[in-house]
MIDREN-726940 format. One record per residue (C-alpha): y, x, z. Coordinates in nm, 2 decimals. Each point is the difference from the previous one (the first is absolute). Example, Ala and Ser with C-alpha at 12.3 -4.5 7.8 and 13.67 -1.06 7.14 Angstrom:
residues 2
PAMAR/py/px/pz
PAMAR/-0.45/1.23/0.78
PAMAR/0.34/0.14/-0.07
//
This chain:
residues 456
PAMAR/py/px/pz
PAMAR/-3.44/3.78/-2.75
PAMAR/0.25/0.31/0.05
PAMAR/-0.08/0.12/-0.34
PAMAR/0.27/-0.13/-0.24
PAMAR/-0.15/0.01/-0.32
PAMAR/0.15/0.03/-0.33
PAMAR/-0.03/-0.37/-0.16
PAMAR/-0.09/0.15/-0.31
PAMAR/-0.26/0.18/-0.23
PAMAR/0.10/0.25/-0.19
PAMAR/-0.16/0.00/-0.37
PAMAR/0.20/0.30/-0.15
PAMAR/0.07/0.32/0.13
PAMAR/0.23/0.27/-0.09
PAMAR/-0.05/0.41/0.08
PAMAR/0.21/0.15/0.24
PAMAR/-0.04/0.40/-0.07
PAMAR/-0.04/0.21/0.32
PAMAR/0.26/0.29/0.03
PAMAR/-0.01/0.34/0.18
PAMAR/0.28/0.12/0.26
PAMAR/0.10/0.26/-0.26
PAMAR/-0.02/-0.23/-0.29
PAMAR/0.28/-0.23/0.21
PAMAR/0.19/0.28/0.10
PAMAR/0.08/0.10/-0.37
PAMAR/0.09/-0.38/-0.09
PAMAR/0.24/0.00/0.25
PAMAR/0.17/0.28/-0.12
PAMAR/-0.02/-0.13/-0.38
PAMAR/0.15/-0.31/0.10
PAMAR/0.29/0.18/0.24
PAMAR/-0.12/-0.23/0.34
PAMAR/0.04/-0.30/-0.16
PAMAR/-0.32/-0.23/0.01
PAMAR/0.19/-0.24/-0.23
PAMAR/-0.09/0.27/-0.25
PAMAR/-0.32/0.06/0.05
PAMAR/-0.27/-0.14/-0.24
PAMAR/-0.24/-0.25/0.16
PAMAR/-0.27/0.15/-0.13
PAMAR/0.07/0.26/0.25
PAMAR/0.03/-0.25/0.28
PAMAR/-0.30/-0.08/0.19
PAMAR/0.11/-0.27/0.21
PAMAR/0.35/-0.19/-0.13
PAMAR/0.21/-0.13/0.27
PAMAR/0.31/0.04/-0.14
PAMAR/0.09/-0.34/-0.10
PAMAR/-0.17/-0.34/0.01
PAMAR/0.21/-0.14/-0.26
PAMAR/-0.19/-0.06/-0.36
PAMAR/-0.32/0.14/0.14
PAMAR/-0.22/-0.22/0.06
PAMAR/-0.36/-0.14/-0.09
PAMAR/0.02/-0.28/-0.22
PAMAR/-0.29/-0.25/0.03
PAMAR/-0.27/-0.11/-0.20
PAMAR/0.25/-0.33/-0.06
PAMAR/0.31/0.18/-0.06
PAMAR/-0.19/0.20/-0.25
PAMAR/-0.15/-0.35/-0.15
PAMAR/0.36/-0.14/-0.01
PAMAR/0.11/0.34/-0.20
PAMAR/-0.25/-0.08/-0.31
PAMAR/0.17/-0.36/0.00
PAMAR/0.35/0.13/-0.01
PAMAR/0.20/-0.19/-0.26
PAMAR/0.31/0.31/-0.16
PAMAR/0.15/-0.26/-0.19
PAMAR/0.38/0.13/0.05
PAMAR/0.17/-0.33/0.11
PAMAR/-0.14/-0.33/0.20
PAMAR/-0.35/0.17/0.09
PAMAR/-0.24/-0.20/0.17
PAMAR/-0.06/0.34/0.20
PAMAR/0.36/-0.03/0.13
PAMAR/-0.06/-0.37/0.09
PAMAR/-0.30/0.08/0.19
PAMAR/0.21/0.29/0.19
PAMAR/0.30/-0.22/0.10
PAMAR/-0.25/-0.27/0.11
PAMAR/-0.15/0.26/0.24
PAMAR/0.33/0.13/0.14
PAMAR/0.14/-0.34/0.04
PAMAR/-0.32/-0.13/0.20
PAMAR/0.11/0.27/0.25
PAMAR/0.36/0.08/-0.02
PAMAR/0.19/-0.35/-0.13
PAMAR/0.34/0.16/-0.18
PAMAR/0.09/-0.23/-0.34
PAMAR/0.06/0.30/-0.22
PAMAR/-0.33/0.29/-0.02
PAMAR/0.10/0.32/-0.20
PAMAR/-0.19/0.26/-0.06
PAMAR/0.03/0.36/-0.02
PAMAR/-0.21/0.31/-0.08
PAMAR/0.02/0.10/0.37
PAMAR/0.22/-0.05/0.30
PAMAR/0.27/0.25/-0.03
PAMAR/0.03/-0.18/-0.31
PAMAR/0.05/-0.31/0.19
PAMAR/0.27/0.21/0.19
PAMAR/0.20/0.15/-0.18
PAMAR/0.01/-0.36/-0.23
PAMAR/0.12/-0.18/0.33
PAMAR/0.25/0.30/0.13
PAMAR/0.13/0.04/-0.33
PAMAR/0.13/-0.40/0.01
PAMAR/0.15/0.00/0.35
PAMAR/0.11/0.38/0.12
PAMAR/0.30/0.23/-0.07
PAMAR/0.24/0.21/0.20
PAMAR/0.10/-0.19/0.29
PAMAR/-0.31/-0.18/0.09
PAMAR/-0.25/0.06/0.24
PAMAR/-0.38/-0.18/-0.01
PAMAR/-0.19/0.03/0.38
PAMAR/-0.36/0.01/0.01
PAMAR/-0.22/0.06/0.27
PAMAR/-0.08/0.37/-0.11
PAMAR/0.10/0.05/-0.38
PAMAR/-0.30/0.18/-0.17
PAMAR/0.10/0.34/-0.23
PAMAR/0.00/-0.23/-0.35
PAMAR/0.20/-0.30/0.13
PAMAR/0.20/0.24/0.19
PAMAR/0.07/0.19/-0.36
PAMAR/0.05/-0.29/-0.16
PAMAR/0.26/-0.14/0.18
PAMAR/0.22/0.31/0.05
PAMAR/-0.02/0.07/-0.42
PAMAR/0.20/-0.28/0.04
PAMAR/0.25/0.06/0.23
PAMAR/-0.07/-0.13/0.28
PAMAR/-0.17/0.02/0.36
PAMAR/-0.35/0.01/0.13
PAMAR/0.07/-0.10/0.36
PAMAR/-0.31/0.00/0.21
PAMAR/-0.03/-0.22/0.27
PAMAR/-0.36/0.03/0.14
PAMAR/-0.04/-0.11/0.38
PAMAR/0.06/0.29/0.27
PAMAR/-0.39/-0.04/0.05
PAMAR/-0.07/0.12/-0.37
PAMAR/0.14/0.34/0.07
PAMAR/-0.24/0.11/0.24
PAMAR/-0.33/0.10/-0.14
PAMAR/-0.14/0.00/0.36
PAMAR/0.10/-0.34/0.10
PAMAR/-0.30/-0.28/-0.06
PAMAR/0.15/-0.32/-0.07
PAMAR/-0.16/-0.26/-0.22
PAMAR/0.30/-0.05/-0.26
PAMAR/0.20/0.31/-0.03
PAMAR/0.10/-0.03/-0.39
PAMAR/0.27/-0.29/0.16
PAMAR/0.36/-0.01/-0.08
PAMAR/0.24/0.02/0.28
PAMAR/0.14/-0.34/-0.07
PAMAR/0.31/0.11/0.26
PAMAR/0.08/0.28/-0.21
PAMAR/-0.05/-0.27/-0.35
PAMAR/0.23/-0.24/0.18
PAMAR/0.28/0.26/0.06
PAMAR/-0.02/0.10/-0.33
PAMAR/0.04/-0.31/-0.15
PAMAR/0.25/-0.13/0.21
PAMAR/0.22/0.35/-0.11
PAMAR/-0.06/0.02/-0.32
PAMAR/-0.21/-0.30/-0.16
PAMAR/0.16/0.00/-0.29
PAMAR/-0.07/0.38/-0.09
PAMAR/-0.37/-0.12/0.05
PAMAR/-0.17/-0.15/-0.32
PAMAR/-0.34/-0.03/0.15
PAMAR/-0.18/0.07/0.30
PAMAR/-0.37/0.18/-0.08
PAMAR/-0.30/-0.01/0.27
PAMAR/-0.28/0.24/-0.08
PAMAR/-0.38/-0.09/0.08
PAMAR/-0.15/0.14/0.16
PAMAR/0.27/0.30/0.05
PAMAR/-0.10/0.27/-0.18
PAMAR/0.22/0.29/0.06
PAMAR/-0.06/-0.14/0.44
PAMAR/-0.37/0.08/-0.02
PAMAR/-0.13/-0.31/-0.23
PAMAR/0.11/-0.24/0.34
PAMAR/-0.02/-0.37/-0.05
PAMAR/0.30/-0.22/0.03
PAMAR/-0.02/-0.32/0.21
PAMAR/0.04/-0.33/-0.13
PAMAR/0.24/-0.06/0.29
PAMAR/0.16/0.25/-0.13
PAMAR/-0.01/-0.07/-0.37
PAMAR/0.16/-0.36/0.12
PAMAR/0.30/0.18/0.20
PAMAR/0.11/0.19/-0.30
PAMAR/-0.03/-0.33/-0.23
PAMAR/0.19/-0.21/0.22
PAMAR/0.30/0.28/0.04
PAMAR/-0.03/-0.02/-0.33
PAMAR/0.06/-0.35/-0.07
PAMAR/0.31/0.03/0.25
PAMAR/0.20/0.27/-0.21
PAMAR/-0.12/-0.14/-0.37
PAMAR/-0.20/0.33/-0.07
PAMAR/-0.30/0.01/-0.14
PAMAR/-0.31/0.11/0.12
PAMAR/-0.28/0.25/-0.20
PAMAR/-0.34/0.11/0.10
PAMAR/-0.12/0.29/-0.15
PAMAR/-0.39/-0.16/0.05
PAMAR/-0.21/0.30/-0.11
PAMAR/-0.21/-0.04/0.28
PAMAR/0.05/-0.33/0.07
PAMAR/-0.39/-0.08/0.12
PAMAR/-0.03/0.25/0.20
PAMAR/0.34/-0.09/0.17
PAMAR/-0.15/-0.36/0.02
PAMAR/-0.33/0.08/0.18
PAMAR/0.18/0.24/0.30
PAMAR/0.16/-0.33/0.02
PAMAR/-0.30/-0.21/0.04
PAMAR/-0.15/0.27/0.23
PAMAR/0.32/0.08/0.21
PAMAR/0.26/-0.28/0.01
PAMAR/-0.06/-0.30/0.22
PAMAR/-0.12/-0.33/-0.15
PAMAR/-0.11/0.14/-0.33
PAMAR/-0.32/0.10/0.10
PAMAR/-0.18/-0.31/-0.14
PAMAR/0.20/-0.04/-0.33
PAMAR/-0.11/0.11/-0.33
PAMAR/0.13/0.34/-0.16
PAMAR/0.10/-0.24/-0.32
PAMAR/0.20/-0.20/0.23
PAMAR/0.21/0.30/0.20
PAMAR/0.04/0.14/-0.33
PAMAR/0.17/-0.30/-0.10
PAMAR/0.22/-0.07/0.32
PAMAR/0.14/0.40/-0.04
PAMAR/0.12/-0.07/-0.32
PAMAR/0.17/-0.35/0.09
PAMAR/0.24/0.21/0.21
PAMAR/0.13/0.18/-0.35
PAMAR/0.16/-0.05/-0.31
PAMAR/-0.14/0.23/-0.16
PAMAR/-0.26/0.34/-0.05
PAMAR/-0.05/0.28/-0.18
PAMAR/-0.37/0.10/-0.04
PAMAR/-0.21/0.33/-0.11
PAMAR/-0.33/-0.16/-0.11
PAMAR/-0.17/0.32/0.06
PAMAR/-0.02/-0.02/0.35
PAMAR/-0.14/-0.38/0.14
PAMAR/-0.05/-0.10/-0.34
PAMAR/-0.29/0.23/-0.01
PAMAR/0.07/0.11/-0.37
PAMAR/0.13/0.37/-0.17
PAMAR/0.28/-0.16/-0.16
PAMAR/0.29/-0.23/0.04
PAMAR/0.28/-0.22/0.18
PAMAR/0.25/-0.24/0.03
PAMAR/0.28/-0.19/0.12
PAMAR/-0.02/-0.39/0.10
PAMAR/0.38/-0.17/0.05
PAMAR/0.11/-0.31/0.10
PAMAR/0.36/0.04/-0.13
PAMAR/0.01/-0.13/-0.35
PAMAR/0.31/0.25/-0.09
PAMAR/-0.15/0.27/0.14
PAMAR/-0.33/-0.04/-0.17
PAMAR/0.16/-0.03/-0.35
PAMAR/0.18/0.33/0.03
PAMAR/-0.35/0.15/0.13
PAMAR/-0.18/-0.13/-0.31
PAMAR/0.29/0.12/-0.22
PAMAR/0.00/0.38/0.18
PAMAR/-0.41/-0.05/-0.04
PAMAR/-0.02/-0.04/-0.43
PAMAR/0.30/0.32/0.02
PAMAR/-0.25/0.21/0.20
PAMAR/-0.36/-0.12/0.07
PAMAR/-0.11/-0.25/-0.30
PAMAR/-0.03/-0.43/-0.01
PAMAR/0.05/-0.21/0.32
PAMAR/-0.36/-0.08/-0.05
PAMAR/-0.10/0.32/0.04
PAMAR/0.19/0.23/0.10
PAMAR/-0.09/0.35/-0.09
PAMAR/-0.35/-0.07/0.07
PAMAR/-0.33/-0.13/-0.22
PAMAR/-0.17/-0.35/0.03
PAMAR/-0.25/0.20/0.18
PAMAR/0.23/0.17/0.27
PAMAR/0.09/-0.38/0.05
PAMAR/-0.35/-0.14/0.06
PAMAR/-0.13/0.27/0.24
PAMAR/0.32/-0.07/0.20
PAMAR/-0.08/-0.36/0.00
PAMAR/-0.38/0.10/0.15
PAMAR/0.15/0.24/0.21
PAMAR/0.21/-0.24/0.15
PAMAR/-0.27/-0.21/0.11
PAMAR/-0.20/0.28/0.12
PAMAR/0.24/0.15/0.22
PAMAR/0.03/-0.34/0.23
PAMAR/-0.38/-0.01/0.16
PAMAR/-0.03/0.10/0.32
PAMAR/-0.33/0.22/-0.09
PAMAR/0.21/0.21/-0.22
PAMAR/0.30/0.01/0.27
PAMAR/-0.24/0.08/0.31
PAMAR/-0.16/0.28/-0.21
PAMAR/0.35/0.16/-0.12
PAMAR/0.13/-0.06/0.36
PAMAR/-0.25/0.15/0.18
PAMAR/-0.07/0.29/-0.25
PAMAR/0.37/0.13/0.05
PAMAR/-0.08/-0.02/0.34
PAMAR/-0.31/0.16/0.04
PAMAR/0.22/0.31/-0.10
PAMAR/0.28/-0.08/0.21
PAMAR/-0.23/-0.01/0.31
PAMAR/-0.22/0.35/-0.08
PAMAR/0.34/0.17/-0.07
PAMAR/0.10/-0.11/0.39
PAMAR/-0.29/0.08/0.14
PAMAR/0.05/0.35/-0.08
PAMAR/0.34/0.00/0.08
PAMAR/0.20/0.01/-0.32
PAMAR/0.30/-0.26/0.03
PAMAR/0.05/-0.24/-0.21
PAMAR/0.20/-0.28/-0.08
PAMAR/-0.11/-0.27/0.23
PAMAR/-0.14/-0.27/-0.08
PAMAR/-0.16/0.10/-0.26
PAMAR/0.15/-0.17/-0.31
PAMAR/-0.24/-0.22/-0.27
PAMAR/0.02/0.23/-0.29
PAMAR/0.05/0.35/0.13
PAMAR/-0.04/0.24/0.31
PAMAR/0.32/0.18/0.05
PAMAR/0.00/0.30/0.22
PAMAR/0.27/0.12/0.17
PAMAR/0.03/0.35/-0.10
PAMAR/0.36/0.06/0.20
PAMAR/-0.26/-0.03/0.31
PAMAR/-0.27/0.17/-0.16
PAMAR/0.18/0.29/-0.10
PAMAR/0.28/0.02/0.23
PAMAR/0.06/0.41/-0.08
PAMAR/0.15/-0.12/-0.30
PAMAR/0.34/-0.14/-0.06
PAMAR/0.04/-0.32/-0.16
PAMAR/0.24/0.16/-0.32
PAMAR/-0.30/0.26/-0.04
PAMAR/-0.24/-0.31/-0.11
PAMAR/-0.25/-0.03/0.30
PAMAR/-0.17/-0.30/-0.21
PAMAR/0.01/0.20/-0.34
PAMAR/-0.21/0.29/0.24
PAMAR/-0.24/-0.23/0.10
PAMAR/-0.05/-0.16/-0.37
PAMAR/-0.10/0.35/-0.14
PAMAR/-0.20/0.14/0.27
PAMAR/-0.23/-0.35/-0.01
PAMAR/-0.02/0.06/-0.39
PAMAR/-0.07/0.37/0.06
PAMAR/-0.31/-0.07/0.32
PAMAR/-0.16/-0.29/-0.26
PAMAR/0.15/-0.11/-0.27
PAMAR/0.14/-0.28/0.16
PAMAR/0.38/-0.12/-0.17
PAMAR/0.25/-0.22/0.24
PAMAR/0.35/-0.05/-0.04
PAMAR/0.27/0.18/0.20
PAMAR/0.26/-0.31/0.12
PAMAR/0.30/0.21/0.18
PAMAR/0.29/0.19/-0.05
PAMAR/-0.16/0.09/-0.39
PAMAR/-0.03/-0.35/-0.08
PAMAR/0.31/-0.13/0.17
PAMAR/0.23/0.32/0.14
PAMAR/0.22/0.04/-0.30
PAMAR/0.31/-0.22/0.04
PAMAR/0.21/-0.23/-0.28
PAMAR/0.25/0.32/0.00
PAMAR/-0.21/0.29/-0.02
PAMAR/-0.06/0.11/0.38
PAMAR/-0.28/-0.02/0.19
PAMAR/-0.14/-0.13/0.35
PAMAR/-0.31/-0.04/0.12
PAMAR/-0.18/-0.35/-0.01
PAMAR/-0.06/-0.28/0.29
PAMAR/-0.39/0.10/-0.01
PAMAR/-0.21/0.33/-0.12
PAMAR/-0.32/-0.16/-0.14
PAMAR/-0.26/0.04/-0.23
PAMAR/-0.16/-0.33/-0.13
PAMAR/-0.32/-0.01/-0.07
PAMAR/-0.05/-0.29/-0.29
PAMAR/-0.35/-0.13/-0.03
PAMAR/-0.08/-0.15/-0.31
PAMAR/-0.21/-0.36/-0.02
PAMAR/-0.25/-0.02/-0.05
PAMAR/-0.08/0.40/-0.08
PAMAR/-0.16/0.19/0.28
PAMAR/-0.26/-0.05/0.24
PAMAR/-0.01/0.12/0.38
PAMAR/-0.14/0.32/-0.10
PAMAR/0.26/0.08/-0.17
PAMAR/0.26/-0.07/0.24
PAMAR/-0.24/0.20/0.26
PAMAR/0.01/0.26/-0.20
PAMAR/0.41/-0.01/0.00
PAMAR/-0.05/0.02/0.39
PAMAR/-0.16/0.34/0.01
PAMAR/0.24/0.08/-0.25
PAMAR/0.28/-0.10/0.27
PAMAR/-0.23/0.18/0.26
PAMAR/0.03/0.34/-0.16
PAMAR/0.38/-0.07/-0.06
PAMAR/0.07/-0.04/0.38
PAMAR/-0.19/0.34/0.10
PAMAR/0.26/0.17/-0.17
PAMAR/0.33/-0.21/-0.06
PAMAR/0.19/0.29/0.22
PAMAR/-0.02/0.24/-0.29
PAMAR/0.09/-0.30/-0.27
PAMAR/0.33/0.13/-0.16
PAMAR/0.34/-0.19/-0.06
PAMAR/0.13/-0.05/-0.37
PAMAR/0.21/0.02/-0.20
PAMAR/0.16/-0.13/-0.33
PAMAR/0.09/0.20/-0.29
PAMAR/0.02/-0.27/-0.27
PAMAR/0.07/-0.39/0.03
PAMAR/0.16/-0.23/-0.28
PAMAR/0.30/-0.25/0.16
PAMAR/-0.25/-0.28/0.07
PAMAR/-0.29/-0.06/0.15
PAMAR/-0.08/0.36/0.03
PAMAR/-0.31/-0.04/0.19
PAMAR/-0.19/-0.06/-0.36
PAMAR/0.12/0.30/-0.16
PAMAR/0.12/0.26/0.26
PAMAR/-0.11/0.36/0.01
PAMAR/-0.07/0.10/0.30
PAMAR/-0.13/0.36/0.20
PAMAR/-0.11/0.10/0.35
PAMAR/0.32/0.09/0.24
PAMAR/-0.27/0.32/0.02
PAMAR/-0.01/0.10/-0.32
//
């Protein structure tokens, strides 16, 4: 059948209220052109993250009712580090309330001036995170990942020529090497197991140790089953295991492929290391066993985690992103290509080529969407990652808006309707203004900037 159909039923709904043109226009205005402060209420279709907002199932919501809040040596948290260690064998499983906790737990323990940490593409949090320390985000994504045009099956990989220089130069200024997957800030591309085996063995050469930041891990594992050769007749449980084989350690945000609205955490084989992670945990999140989150936060991860792995759920999130990806092309809007597993990302450098990368072509596109239908994405460009460690500014590798679908959330009229949205966008993307910002805080700004039209 060509129809890929959602592997669900859906037994509660939740109103979305329809806006007006003028009704969006005055939002915008209240909330200075930043759709990280507008209200959801006022979205009508919310794209601008995937991370905590999913659908829980009928069993996660079952395994909420049996959550056990005792404060220390729940059976909830037994049940949780059962289900991460069926997938992702590390001895030590510590959670936190939600990745960047994870983060800035793990950064805090091994950065400081003088060090650098490589990852593939750094995403804004780690990146903020590890320079409150001190030290350097280096980004070392393969040449391929920097060319939205280019369709290649595994984009989010790490130049390991460019990881092996670095380590020979300067290994010891290197505490850890991190892998994001699938590469968020490059699109939401996959990273090959061929290549997730190259970094682990330079690795093991220079004595460094090697982190995944897993958020996505299943998707990353079934663009391997479906793109990478020899893997097309081995279970998603079992590429999930290989990919982590190749580490030493990960940082996770639950609320992406665990499929939950809450929660993370970090899983270490280094005995030292974990110890100073659990002592940094009771300073800032709660108990080892459970970590800033309740019993059950722990048992819908546990479901989730299970969930996430059948290939029913994978094909449908796979092909839903891409159903997107492919009606965007179709009507000539560039994208990132391929399309990634969790998000659409369009290239709005190519889309909107009148306007300069340091006037925020991606921050245009994200209002005028909002503005033709209520529709919120997330500008990833010279907002998010143009402002430098010492106050200057320079425009980003890519200009792109991501378009983050939720699981589990909308159906394909939905997203059709975010296509005629796009449709009305394009007839008049010549007239879309450049912007500017007139208030931003020292991090991340992107949250909290205020922004106006270089017209106004």
């Amino acid at each position: 059948m060509q129809t890929i159909i959602e592997p669900f039923r859906i037994k509660s709904v939740e109103p979305i209220r329809l806006t007006t043109r003028e009704e969006r226009a005055s939002i915008l205005e209240a909330a200075h052109y930043n759709l990280f402060d507008v209200r959801s209420e006022d979205v009508m279709i919310d794209l601008l993250t995937d991370s905590g907002t999913a659908a829980m199932s009928a069993d996660q919501w079952g395994g909420v009712m049996r959550g056990d809040e005792s404060y220390a040596g729940s059976p909830s948290y037994e049940r949780f580090e059962a289900a991460v260690k069926a997938l992702m064998p590390f001895e030590h499983v510590i959670p936190t309330h939600q990745g960047r906790a994870a983060e800035r737990i793990l950064m805090g323990l091994v950065g400081g001036a003088g060090r650098v940490i490589p990852s593939n593409t750094h995403f804004d949090t780690t990146r903020a995170n590890i320079e409150a320390t001190g030290a350097e985000a280096r980004d070392l994504v393969h040449a391929d990942g920097l060319d939205p045009a280019l369709d290649r099956p595994f984009k989010g990989n790490m130049d390991l020529d460019r990881l092996e220089a670095l380590l020979d130069a300067r290994a010891a200024d290197v505490p850890l090497v991190l892998c994001t997957i699938t590469n968020n800030s490059g699109g939401g591309q996959p990273v090959s197991m061929a290549n997730l085996e190259g970094i682990g063995a330079l690795c093991r050469r220079y004595d460094v140790p090697f982190v995944l930041d897993a958020c996505r891990f299943a998707e990353n594992a079934y663009f391997i089953k479906q793109r990478e050769p020899g893997y097309a007749d081995t279970s998603v449980e079992a590429i999930v295991r290989e990919m982590f084989s190749h580490a030493d350690g990960m940082t996770m945000s639950a609320k992406k492929d665990g499929l939950v609205n809450m929660g993370g955490w970090i899983a270490l084989n280094d005995d030292a290391w974990a110890e100073a992670a659990r002592n940094q945990l009771i300073l800032t999140e709660g108990f080892p066993t459970y970590g800033g989150l309740s019993g059950r936060d722990l048992e819908a991860i546990a479901i989730g985690l299970q969930e996430v792995v059948r290939e029913d759920y994978l094909n449908y999130r796979i092909a839903s992103t891409q159903y997107l990806g492919d009606a965007l092309t179709d009507r000539g809007i560039p994208i990132v290509q391929p399309v990634g597993g969790h998000a659409v990302y369009v290239d709005a450098k190519a889309f909107l080529p009148h306007i300069p990368p340091l006037h925020y072509p991606g921050q245009s596109l994200a209002v005028a969407l909002f503005l033709a239908g209520g529709i919120r994405g997330c500008e990833i460009g010279s907002v998010m990652f143009g402002k430098q460690p010492d106050g200057s500014e320079a425009p980003a590798a890519m200009e792109l808006v991501r378009l983050a679908i939720p699981r589990r959330v909308y159906t394909q009229s939905h997203i059709d309707y975010v296509i005629e949205c796009f449709e009305e966008v394009q007839a008049q993307k010549e007239q879309l203004p450049g912007y500017r910002i007139t208030k931003e805080p020292p991090q991340l700004r992107h949250f909290t900037a205020h922004f106006a039209p270089r017209d106004a």
